[in-house]
C-alpha positions as a printed NumPy array, in Angstrom:
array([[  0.   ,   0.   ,   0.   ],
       [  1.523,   3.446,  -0.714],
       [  1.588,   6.088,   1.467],
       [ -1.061,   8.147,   0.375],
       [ -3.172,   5.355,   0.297],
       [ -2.501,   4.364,   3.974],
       [ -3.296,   7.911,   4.993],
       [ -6.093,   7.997,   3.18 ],
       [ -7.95 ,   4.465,   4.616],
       [ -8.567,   5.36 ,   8.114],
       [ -9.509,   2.17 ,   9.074],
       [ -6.909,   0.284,   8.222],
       [ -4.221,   3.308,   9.343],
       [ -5.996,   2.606,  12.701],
       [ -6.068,  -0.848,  12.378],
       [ -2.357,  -1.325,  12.088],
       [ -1.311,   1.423,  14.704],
       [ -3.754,  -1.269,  17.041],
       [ -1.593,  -4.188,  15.748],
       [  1.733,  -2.302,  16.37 ],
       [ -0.005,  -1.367,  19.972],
       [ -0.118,  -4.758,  20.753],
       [  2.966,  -6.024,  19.853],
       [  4.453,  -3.232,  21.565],
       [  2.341,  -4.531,  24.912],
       [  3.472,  -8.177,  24.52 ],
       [  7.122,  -7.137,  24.026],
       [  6.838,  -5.319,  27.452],
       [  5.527,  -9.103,  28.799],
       [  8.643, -11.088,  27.101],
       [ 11.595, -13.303,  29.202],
       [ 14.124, -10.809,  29.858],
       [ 16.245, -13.91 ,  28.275],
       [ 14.314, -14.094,  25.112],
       [ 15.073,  -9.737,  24.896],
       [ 19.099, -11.059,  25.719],
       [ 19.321, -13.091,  22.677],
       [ 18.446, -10.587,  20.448],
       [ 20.12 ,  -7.789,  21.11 ],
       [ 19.613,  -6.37 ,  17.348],
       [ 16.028,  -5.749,  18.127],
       [ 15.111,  -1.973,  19.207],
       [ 13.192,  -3.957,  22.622],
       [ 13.272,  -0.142,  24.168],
       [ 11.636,   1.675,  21.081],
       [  9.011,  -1.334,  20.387],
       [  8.082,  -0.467,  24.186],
       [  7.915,   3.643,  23.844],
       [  6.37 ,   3.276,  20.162],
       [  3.311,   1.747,  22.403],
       [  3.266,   4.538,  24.511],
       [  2.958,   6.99 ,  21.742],
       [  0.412,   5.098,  20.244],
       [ -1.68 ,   4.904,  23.276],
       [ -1.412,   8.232,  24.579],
       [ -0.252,  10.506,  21.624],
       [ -2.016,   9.265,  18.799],
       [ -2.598,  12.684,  17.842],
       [  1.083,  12.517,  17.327],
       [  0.962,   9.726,  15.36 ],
       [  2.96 ,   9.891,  11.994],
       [  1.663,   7.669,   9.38 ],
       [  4.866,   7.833,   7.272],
       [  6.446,   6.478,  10.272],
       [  4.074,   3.349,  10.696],
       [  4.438,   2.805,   7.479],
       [  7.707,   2.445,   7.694],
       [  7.723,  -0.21 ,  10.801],
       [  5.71 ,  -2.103,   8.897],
       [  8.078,  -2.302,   5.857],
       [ 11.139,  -2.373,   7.841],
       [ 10.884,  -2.993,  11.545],
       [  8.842,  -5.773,  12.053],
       [ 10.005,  -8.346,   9.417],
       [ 13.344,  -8.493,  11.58 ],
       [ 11.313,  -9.227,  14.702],
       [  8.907, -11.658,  13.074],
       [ 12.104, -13.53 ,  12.802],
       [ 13.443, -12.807,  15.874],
       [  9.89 , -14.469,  17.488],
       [  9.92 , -17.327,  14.468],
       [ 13.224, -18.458,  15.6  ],
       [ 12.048, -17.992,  19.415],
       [  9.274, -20.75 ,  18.435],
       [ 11.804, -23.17 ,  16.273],
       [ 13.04 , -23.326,  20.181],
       [ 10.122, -24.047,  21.846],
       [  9.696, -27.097,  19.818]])
């Protein structure tokens, strides 16, 4: 989806600033040990990102959750992909 497009559709803008929300939350909630082995995930931002979402969504850049969504989270869906390999 580009940009202007996101900005546009209101429901899914909010939808996905709801999804980052809760992966923010369920970081928070993580084994300090599981945070250890990846030290190349941003574990601090994903927590204050939440905040901002929660409490300054008038703040809320679009460009900028765009952008998590194209480049910050497919690092951490590996990150909790290889956390899972290990749990089998």
């Amino acid at each position: 989806m580009k940009l202007e497009e996101f900005v546009r559709d209101a429901k899914v803008f909010y939808a996905v600033v709801r999804r980052l929300e809760i992966v923010s939350e369920a970081s928070r909630r993580l084994d300090p040990a599981v945070k250890s082995r990846h030290p190349e995930i941003a574990w601090r931002e994903i927590r204050g990102a939440g905040n901002i979402y929660r409490h300054e969504y008038g703040e809320v850049d679009p460009e900028l959750v765009l952008n998590t969504v194209r480049v910050e989270l497919p690092p951490l869906l590996a990150v909790v992909e290889a956390e899972l390999g290990r749990a089998d």
